[in-house]
N, C-alpha and C positions, 0 to 999 in steps of 0.2 A: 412421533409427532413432536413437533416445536411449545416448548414451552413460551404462552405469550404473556404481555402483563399492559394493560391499555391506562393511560392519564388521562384525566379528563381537561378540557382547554377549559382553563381561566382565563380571564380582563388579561389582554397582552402586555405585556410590559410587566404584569405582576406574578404573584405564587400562586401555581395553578392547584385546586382543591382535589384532596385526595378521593380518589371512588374509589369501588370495589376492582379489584384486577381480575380479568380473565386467565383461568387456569388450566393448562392441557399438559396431557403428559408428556416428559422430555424422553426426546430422543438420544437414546449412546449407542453408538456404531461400533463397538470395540473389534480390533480386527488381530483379538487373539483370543482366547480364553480368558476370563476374568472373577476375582473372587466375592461374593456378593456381599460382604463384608466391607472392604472398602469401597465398592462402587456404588454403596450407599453412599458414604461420604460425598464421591463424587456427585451424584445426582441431586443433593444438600446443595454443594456449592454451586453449580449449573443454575439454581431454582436462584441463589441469592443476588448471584454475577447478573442475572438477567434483573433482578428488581431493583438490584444498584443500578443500572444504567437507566431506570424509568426514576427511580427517587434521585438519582445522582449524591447517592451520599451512601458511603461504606456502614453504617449503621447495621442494618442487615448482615451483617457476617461476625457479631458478636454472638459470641459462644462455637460459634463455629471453626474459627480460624483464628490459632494462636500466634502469628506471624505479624509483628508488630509493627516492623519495618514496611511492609509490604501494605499494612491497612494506611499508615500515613502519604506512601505513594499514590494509593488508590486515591483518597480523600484527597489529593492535590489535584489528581487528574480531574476528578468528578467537580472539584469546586471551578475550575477553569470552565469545563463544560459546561457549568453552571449559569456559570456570570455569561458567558459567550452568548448563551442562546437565551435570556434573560435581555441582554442589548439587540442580538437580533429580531428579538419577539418570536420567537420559534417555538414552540411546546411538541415533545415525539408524542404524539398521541398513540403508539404502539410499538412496543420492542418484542423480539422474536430473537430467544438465541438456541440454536443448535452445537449438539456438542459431538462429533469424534475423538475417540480415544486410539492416539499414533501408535502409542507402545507405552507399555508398560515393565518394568522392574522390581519385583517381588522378593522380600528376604519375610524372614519369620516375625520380626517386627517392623520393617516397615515395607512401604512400597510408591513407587514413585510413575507418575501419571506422568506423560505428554498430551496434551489436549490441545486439541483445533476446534476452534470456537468461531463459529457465525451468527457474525450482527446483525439484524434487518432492522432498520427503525424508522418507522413511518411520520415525517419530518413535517410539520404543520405551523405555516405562515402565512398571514393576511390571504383569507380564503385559497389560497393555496396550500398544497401536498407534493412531500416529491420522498422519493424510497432511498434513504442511505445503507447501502451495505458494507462489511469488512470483515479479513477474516483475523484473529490473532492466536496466538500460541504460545501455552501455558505450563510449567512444570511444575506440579502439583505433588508436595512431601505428605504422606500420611501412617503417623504410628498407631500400631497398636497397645489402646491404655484400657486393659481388663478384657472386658469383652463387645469394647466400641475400637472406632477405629478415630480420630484426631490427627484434623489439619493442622500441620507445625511451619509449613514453607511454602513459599508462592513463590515463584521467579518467572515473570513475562518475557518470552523471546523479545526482544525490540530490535527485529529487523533491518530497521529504517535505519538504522545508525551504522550500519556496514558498508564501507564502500564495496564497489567492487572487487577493487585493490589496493593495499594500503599506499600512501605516499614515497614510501620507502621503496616496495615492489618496482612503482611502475619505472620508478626513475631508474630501477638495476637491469629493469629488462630490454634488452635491444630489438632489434628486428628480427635480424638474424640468427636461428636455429634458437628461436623465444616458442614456444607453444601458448604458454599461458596457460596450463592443464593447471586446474584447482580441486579437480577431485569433482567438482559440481556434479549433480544429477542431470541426463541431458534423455532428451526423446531421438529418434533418429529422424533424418532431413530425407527426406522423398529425394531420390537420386539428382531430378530434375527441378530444382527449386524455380519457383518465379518470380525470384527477384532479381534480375538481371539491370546493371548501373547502364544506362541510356547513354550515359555520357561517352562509354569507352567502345559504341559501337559506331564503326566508321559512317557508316549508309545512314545511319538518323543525328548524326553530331548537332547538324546547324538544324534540328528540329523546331518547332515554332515554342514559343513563352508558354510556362504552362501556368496555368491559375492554382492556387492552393485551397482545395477539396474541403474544407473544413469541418461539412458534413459526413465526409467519408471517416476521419480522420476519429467523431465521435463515432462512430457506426463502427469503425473496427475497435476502438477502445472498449464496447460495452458488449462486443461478442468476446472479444479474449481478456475480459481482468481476471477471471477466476480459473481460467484454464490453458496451458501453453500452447500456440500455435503450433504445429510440430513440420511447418517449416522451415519453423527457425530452432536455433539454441537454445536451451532453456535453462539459465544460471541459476544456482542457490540463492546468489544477490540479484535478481531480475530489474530491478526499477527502470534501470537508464535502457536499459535493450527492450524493456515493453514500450516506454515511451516512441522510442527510437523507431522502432518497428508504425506505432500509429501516426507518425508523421511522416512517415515514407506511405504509407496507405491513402495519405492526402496528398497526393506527385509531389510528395517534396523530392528536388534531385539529390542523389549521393554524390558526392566529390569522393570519386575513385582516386589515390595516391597509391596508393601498395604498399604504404608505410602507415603503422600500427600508430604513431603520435601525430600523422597528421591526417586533415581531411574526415571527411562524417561517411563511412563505407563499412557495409557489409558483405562478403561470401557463405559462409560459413566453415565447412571443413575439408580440408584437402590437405592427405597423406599424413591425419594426425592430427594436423595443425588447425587448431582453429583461426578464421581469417575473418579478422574485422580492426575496424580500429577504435582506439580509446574510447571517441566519443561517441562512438555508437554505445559505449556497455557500461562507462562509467561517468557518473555524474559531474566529478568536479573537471572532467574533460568533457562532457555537454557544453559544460557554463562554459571550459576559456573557449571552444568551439564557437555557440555561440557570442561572444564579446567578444570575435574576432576582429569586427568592423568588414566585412567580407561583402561586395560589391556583385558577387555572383552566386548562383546555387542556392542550397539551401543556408538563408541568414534572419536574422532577428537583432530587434530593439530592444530596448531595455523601457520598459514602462514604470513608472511611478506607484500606480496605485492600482490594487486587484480590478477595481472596478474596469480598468481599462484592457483588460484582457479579452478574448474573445473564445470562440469553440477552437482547441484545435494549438491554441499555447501552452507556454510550458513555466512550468514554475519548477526552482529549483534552493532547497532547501539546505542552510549550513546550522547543525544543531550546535555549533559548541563557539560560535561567533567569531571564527579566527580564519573566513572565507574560506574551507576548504569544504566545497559541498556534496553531499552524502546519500541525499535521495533526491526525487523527481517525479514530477507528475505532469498531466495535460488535463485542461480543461476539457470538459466533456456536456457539462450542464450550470446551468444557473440560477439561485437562489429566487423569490420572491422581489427582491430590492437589486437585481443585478449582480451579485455577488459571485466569484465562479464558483463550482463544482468540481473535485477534480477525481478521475481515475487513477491507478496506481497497481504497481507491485511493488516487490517483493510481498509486503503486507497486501493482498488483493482489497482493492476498495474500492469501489462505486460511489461516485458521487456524491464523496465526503467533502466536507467544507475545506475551504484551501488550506488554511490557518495551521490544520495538523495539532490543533490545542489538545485534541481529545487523545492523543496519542504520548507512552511514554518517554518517547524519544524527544518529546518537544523542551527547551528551555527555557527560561530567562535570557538568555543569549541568542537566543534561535535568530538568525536573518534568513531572508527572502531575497531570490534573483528573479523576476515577473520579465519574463521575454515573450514579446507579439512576432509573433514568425509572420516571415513578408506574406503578401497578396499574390504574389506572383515570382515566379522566377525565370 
């Protein structure tokens, strides 16, 4: 069962007054044998992580966690979160974190946890409610001192900050006899896939205009953030190819080229090779994709302000401010004030706020690319 921990709403705009929390027992999946020794530990820290995200302050993990480094990370994230939903006027009136444990690495003094951890937080704004989820991933160091077991290291996967490919890569690799194999974990593709590009079929070429589904577009994003389509690919960096994928679910057209640096196309495998291009799978070829200025297909504007987004855009994220961008998302839902929501992989996340504050990959540096994808094409 999910450990939950409930806030009570305070006068908006101000600090909301502590109640008593609801307490259940936490859930570990371990999906090997494990020692009950440290899996104490771990279930200690599960209990804390969940109550830090309702206090939004690392306080909680003293005496717990001798990781000094890692509690000042936290305390920057959670002060962001802080302030954000503070302006917002937002109070989670309930967090819910679950915990799996991926694998673990045992020596006679220490041992080392991987942990997938799910966030549910029940998001409360001007008499409105809306459910944020995400998942993240943890490596968790714990030694043994006498006959307890002590957190010494924390290190958060941060995801988000991996392109698909680095800058270097994409520029070495050609067309021709390029695979692109990266070792990824993949599902296999139904013989017959149904994504077939309309454009490169003679008999429906001069087809009629199609309007942009925007509905569909949330509807397919809120069935697959947490699970791969097995349609398609499914990369270790996913973001730009989850994205990619729910805006082709809304007729956006593909611009079949057969060439991996131009055009928004995907196939998937044939004779090895996987077959799509850049901007199907990687972000900062989304964005030049997008800012192509392209007069046909699928194309997008460049908006100003989140608020001018709608279901079904796309936002696309440079953490280190030197425009080369690294993750992506698409609108999916929207705040109490109009604000978007956005879906996401690699890090699976429902209808977390755009902004990405809450996330360790976010900077002082961080820029935004806000693209309104046409009405029509």
């Amino acid at each position: 069962m999910p450990r939950s921990a409930n806030r009570g709403a305070g006068k908006r705009g101000g600090i909301a007054p502590r109640v008593p929390q609801q307490r259940q027992s936490l859930q570990l999946q371990p999906q090997q044998p494990v020692a009950e020794g440290w899996k104490t530990g771990v279930h200690a820290y599960i209990h804390c992580f969940n109550q830090a995200e309702v206090d939004q302050h690392s306080s909680v993990f003293e005496g717990l966690v001798a990781d000094r480094d890692h509690l000042l990370r936290l305390d920057s994230r959670l002060e962001r979160l802080r302030e954000r939903e503070l302006l917002r006027g937002v109070l989670s009136s309930r967090s819910e974190t679950k915990a799996e444990i991926v694998r673990v690495n045992e020596s006679v003094s220490e041992t080392t946890v991987l942990l997938k951890l799910r966030i549910k937080r029940i998001m409360e704004q001007k008499s409105r409610s809306y459910t944020e989820e995400r998942f993240e991933h943890e490596r968790i160091w714990l030694a043994r001192e006498g006959g307890s077991w002590a957190i010494t290291r924390i290190e958060p996967v941060v995801s988000e900050r991996r392109p698909r490919f680095g800058t270097s890569e994409l520029s070495l690799l050609s067309e021709e006899g390029s695979d692109l194999s990266d070792g990824s974990q993949r599902k296999a593709r139904p013989p017959s896939a149904p994504f077939l590009n309309y454009d490169i079929l003679p008999e429906i070429k001069h087809r009629a205009k199609q309007i942009y589904r925007r509905d569909l577009v949330a509807a397919y994003a809120d069935r697959w953030w947490n699970e791969p389509n097995p349609a398609y690919e499914n990369f270790e960096v996913n973001c730009t190819n989850y994205v990619s994928q729910c805006i082709f679910a809304g007729h956006a057209p593909m611009n079949y080229t057969g060439k991996r640096e131009s055009g928004w196309w995907y196939q998937g495998r044939s004779g090895g090779r996987e077959m799509w291009s850049y901007s199907w799978a990687v972000a900062n070829a989304l964005q030049s994709n997008l800012a192509s200025g392209r007069n046909s297909g699928m194309r997008a504007t460049v908006v100003e302000s989140a608020d001018q987004l709608q279901l079904g855009d796309v936002i696309l994220y440079d953490w280190n401010g030197d425009y080369r961008f690294q993750h992506s998302t698409v609108v999916t839902a929207f705040d109490a004030d109009g604000m978007p929501l956005v879906n996401a992989n690699t890090v699976a996340s429902r209808h977390r706020y755009w902004d990405y504050k809450d996330s360790y990959a976010w900077t002082e540096r961080t820029r935004y690319r806000l693209y309104h994808i046409a009405d029509q094409f």
